[in-house]
C-alpha positions, 0 to 999 in steps of 0.5 A: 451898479459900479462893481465895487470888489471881484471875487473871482478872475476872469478866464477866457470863456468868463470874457468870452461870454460877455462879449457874446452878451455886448455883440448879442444886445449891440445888434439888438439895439441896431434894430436891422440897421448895424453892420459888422462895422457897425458892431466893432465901432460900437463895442470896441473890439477887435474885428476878429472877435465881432466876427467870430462871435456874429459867426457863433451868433448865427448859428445859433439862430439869434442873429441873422443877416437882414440884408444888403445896403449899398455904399457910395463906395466899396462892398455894399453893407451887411446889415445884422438883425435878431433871428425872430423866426427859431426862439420863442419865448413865453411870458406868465403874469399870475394875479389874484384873479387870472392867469394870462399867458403870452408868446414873444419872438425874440425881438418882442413881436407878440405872437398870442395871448391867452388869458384865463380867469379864476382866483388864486388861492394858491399859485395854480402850478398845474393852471400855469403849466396847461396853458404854457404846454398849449402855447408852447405846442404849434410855435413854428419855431422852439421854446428857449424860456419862460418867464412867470411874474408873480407877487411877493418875494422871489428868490433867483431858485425860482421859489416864492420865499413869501408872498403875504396877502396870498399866503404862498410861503416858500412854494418851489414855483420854478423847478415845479413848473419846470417838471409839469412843462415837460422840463421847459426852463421856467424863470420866475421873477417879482411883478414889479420887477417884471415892468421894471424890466419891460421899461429897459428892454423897450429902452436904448439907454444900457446905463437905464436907471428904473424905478416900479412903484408896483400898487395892487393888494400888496404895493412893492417897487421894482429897482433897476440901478445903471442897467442891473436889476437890483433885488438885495440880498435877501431878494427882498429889495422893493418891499416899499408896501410894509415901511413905517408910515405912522398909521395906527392901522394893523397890516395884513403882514401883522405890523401896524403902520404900513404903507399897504394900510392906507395905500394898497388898492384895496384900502383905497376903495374901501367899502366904495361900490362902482356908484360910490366911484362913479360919484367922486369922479364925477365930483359928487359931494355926498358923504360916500365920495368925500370918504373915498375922495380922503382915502384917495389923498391920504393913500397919494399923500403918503405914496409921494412922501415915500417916493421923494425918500426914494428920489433922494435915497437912489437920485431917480426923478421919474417913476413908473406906475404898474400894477392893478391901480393902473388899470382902475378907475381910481389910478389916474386921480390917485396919480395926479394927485401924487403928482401934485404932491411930488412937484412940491418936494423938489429942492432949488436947482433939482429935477422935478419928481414925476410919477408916469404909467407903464410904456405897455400898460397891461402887457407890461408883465406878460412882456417883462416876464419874457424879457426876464427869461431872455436874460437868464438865458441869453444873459441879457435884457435884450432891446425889444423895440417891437415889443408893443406889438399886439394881437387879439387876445384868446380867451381860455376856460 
């Protein structure tokens, strides 16, 4: 977003930083194939400035010197990459029925993944903890950060301000997680945050504009505006699955006409058993598949309406789909038929409305938890093109 009003001067290490951030994703984004040369050209700054910062940048072990390209004429090039062998960073997703953890080199190679199943009345801190220990332990490099993707409202303290269908009310996630990892920094952010912020670390485009529609017990959006994550200041930006639509169903929450009421994951299936599912996709006409083949259109039918407000409300045209719904038999009739509705809300001279999946489907939030702790950090999303990278996971207890 365009700063609109400065609260405080710049001083020299304020500006100081931000170059270091500009240098830091510029070589990112070069993915081994930007010079120095490169870098000036690219940010603008003085050839003194790029190369006291690489210097700085070296040293610290986040950029290294990837190699020698020869010129036509002169010096051959030295080419600058990120440093993938000294940081490493952990990525959490916590979800109503497991807790998968996974490690990521600096430029989003996945190193190991692990996943343990178990419901989760409460944040399972001690669970999330042991896991992070254990793969923090024979990392040939050091642990820089953790990221913990969780639902509900987060704040940037690292506390669950409120996460209604699991009942967390202001749990200190964070600064917990943080004694029991023997004072590892743990940065916690909103699940559907965490893929917006995946989508933007596996893209190029530093002006990105990203919007998550997040469906699972709850449905919440994540927002990305002209490159920022944007979360309100209340942090409760994206709280999409609690908005009015009409419905004269009582929400978990406690109002009535929710959008979670007829579109969360749980209100689609309804009392549909696996042979109920199987039947509506096979195009079964009995009374069971017709009854969730409703539930599927209503649920689509009021998601494109919400979404075509979104659409003109932030000037989006494309939408991403992230949640446990991706993942489900039911996600790719309930996306088509959004779709289908979403082609018809498009004004004379507009961009046609699209709802997709996810880029890394159900790495997205192991992943975008990692990229949120890079960027508290680093102090920026870095451009991870390696980040679909996959190694077999490793099942825990």
């Amino acid at each position: 977003m365009t700063q609109l009003r400065f609260t405080q001067k710049g001083t020299k290490s304020s500006l100081r930083a931000r170059n270091d951030v500009l240098v830091l994703q510029c070589v990112a984004a070069g993915g081994g194939r930007f010079s120095r040369t490169d870098v000036i050209r690219q940010t603008g700054l003085p050839t003194a400035t790029v190369s006291e910062i690489v210097a700085d940048l070296i040293e610290r072990r986040l950029v290294r010197e990837a190699g020698r390209e020869a010129q036509p004429v002169g010096k051959p090039r030295v080419l600058l990459d990120l440093d993938d062998v000294h940081h490493r960073f952990i990525g959490v997703q916590v979800a109503n029925d497991r807790i998968t953890a996974s490690r990521f080199t600096l430029n989003g190679h996945m190193e190991q993944t692990t996943t343990v199943s178990r419901p989760l009345d409460a944040p399972a801190l001690t669970a999330v903890s042991d896991m992070v220990r254990r793969m923090a332990a024979p990392t040939p490099g050091r642990v820089t950060g953790v990221g913990v993707a969780v639902p509900g409202i987060v704040g940037d303290d690292g506390v669950i301000r409120e996460a209604v269908n699991y009942g967390w009310h202001m749990v200190s996630m964070g600064h917990e997680l943080s004694e029991l990892c023997d004072g590892l920094p743990v940065h916690v952010v909103n699940d559907a945050n965490a893929v917006a912020l995946s989508e933007v670390a596996l893209s190029t485009d530093r002006a990105n504009t990203v919007v998550v529609l997040w469906i699972g017990t709850g449905i919440g959006a994540g927002i990305v505006l002209d490159g920022r994550l944007y979360h309100g200041g209340a942090f409760r930006s994206g709280e999409i699955g609690h908005i009015d639509i009409g419905a004269s169903l009582r929400c978990r929450c406690g109002l009535i006409g929710c959008l979670e009421t007829v579109a969360a994951q749980p209100s689609i299936l309804g009392d549909a058993d696996d042979k109920t599912v199987a039947g509506y996709l096979a195009g079964d006409d009995d009374s069971d598949a017709r009854a969730l083949g409703e539930r599927v259109t209503r649920a689509a039918r009021e998601t494109a309406r919400l979404l075509s407000t979104l659409a003109g409300a932030l000037d989006v045209t494309e939408f991403i789909l992230g949640g446990p719904i991706a993942g489900d038999p039911l996600g790719p009739p309930l996306m088509r038929e959004i779709n289908e509705r979403l082609a018809l809300r498009v004004m004379s001279g507009f961009e046609q409305l699209v709802l997709r999946a996810s880029t890394l489907g159900t790495h997205s939030l192991v992943f975008g938890a990692a990229a949120h702790a890079i960027r508290q950090e680093l102090g920026v999303v870095i451009t991870m093109p390696a980040g679909a990278d996959e190694v077999g996971d490793s099942p825990a207890a």
